[in-house]
C-alpha positions as CSV (number, residue, x, y, z in Angstrom):
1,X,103.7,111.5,76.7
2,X,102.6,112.4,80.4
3,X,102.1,116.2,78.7
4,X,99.7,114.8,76.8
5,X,97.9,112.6,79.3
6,X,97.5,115.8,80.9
7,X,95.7,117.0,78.0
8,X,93.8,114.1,77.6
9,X,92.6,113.4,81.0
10,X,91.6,117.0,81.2
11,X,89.2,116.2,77.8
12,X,88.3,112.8,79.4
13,X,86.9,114.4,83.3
14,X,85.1,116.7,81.0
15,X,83.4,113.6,79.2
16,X,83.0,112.4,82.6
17,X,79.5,113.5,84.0
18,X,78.4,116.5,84.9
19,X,75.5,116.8,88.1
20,X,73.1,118.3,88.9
21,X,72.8,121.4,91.7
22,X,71.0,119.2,93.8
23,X,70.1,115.5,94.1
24,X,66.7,114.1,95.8
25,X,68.6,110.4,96.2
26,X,71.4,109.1,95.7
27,X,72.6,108.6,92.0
28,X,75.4,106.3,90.3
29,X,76.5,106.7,86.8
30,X,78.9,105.4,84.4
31,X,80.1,106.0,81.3
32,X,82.8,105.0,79.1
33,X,84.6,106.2,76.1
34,X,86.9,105.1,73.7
35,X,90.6,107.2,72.5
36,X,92.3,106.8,69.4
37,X,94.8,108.7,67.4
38,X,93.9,109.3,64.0
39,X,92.5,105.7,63.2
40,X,94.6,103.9,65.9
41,X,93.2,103.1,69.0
42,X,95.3,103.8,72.3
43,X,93.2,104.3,74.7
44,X,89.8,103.0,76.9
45,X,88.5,105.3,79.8
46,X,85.8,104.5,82.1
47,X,84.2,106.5,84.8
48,X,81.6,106.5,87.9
49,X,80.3,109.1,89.2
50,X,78.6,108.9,93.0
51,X,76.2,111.8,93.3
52,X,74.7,111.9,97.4
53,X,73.5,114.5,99.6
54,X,77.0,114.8,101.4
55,X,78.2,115.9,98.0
56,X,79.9,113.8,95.1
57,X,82.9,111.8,94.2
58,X,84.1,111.1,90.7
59,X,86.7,108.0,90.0
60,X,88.0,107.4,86.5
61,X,90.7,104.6,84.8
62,X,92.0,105.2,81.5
63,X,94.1,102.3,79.8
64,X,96.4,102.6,76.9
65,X,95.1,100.2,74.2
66,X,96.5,98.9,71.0
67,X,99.7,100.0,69.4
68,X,100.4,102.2,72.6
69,X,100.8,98.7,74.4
70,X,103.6,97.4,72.5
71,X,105.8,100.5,72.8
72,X,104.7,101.1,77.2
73,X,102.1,100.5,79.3
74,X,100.2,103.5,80.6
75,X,97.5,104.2,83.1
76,X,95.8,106.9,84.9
77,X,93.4,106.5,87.8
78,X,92.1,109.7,88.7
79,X,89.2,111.2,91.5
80,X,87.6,113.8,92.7
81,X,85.2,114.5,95.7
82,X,83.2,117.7,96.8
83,X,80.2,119.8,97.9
84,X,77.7,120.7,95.7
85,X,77.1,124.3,95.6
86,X,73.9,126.2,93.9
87,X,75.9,126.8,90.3
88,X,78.4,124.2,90.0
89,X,80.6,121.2,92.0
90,X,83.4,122.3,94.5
91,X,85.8,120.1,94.5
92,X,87.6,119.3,97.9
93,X,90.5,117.0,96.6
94,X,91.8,116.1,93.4
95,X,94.1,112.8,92.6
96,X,95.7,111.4,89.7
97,X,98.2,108.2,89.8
98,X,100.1,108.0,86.8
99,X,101.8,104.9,85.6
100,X,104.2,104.7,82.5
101,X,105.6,100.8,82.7
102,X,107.5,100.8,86.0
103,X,107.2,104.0,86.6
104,X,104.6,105.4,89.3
105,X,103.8,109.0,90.2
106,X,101.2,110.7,92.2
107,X,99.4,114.0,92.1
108,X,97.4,115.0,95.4
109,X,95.5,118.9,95.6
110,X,93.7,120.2,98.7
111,X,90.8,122.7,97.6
112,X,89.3,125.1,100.2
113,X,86.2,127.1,98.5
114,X,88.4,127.1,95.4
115,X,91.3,128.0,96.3
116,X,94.2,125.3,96.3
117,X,95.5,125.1,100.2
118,X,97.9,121.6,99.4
119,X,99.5,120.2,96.4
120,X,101.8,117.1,96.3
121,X,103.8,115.3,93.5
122,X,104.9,111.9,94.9
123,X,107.7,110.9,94.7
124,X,109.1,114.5,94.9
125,X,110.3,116.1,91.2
126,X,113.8,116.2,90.7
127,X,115.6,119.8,90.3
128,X,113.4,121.8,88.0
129,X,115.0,123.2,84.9
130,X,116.2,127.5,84.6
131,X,113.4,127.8,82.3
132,X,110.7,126.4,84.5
133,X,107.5,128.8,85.0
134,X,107.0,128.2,88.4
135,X,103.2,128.5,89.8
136,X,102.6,131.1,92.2
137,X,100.3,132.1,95.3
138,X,98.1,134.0,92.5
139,X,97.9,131.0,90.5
140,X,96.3,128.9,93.1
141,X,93.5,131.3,93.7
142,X,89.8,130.2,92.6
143,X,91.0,127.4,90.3
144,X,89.2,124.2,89.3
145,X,90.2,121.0,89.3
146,X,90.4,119.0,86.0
147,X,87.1,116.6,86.2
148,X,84.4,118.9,88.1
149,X,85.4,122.0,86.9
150,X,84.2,121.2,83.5
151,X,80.3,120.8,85.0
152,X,78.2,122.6,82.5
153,X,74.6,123.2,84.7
154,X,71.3,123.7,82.6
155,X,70.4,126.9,82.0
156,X,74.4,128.1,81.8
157,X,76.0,129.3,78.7
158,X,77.9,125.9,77.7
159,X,80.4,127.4,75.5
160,X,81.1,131.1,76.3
161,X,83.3,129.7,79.4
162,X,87.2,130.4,80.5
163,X,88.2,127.3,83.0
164,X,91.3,128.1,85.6
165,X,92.4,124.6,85.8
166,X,95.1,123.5,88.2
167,X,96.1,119.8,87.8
168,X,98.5,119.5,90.6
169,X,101.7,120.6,88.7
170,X,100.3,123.0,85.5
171,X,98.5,125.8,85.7
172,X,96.5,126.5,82.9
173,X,93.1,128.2,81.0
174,X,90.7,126.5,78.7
175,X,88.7,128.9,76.6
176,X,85.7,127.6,75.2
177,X,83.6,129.8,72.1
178,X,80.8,128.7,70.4
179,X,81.3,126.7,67.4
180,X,78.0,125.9,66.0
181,X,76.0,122.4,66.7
182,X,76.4,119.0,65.1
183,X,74.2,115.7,65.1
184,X,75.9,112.7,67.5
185,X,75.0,109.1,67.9
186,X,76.1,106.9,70.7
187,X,74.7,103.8,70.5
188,X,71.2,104.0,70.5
189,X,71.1,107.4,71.7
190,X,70.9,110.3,68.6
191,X,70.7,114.1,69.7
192,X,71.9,117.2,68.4
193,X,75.3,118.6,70.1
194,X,76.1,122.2,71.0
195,X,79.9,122.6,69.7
196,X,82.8,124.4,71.6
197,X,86.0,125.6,70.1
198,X,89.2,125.2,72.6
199,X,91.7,127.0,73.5
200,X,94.4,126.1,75.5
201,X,96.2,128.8,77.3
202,X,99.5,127.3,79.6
203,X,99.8,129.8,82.6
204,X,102.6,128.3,84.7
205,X,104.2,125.0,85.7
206,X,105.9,124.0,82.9
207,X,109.2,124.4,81.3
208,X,109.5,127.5,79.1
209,X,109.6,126.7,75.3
210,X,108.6,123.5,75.3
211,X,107.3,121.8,71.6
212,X,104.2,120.0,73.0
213,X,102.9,122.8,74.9
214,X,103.7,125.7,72.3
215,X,102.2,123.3,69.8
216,X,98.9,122.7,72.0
217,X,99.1,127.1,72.8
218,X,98.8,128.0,69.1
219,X,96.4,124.9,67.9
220,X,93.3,126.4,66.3
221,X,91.4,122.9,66.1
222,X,90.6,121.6,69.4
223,X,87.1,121.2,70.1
224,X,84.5,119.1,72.3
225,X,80.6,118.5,71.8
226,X,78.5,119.1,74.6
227,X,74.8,117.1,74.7
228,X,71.8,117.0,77.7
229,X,71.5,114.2,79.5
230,X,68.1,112.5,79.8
231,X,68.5,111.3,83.7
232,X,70.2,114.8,85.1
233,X,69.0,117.4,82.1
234,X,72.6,118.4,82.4
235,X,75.3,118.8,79.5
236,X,77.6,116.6,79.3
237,X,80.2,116.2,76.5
238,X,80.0,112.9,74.1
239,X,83.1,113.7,71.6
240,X,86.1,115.4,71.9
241,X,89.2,116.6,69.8
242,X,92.5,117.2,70.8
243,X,95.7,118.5,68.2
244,X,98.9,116.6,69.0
245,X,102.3,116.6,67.2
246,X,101.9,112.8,65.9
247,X,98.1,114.1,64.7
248,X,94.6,114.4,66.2
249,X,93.7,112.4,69.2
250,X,89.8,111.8,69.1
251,X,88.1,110.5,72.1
252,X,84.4,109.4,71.6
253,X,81.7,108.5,74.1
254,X,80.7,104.6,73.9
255,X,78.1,105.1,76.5
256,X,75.8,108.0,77.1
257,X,72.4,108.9,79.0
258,X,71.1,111.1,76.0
């Protein structure tokens, strides 16, 4: 499950927000979205985002809903905070808290202009497995985190993108292609979405050979919709798609600035 929390929370912080270059004032946004497998709900996500000119911070909650509830109780709370740059969001630190029942662990990463200078899993893993890929120096080297790394600025190309995410245990690539456009609603807000196929491309920190992740490497379908945002004029996605063993985990914005 927490393999697939990774997945998901990676899908969600893109969902997130994405800012602008620079702010003239101080700006607070929130959104929410709403995650269900197949025609189950599981999951509800919310997110603010804090955009000042110190830089930004980014906190998100996701809940398991539903069916999920009966069988454990899960939770992530996740942050980021950085600089903004001319072209995109540096992240400084990255957090996530995970929580499976009675069961608490903690991701912490250190960022120094992209590079990863600290990363801590509390409390500390037990003795990793023979076939565990093991993340190196190289690995650490101009990464992004999970939620800010997935900033799409005006003007950019929004889907012919490779992200080098590092999520405080994995190391992995998300390769985004063009995939056409669609029509979205979100409440009251109707646009037309630019549409990314993903690909998802494990580099290291994981064990060797295992199901989820081979099954999440050779998955053809996973995709996300990116539309502008009327207060930023940024893109920012409002549905995404994600290929699982027990079937396709859909996560849909419930509140957009379109």
């Amino acid at each position: 499950m927490k393999r697939y929390l990774d997945v998901l929370t990676v899908a969600l912080a893109a969902m997130t927000f994405a800012a602008p270059a620079a702010a003239d004032s101080d700006i607070r946004y929130e959104t929410e979205y709403n995650v269900s497998l197949g025609i189950l709900p599981i999951a509800h996500a919310s997110f603010v985002t804090k955009v000042l000119s110190s830089g930004y911070t980014i906190s998100g909650d996701v809940r398991s809903a539903g069916i999920v509830d009966v069988i454990a109780k899960i939770s992530a709370q996740t942050s980021v905070s950085g600089v903004l740059m001319k072209d995109r969001m540096q992240a400084s630190r990255y957090s996530l808290v995970y929580k499976s029942n009675n069961k608490v662990q903690t991701y912490d990463v250190r960022y120094r202009n992209g590079d990863v200078v600290k990363a801590e899993i509390t409390p500390t893993p037990k003795r990793k497995p023979r076939n565990w890929i093991e993340v190196t120096d190289r690995d650490l080297k101009s990464v992004l985190d999970p939620i800010s790394g997935m900033i799409v600025p005006d003007g950019q190309d929004v889907c012919r993108r490779t992200l080098p995410i590092f999520d405080g245990e994995s190391r992995m690539d998300l390769v985004l292609s063009p995939k056409g456009s669609s029509r979205f609603s979100v409440g009251d807000v109707e646009g037309e979405a630019i549409v990314c196929a993903i690909r998802y491309v494990p580099k290291s920190g994981f064990r060797k050979g295992r199901k989820d992740i081979e099954y999440l490497r050779q998955a053809t379908d996973m995709e996300i919709w990116f539309a502008k945002t009327a207060l930023l004029k940024v893109y920012a996605p409002v549905y995404a798609r994600v290929p699982t063993r027990m079937g396709p985990l859909y996560i849909r914005a419930v509140k957009f600035d379109g």
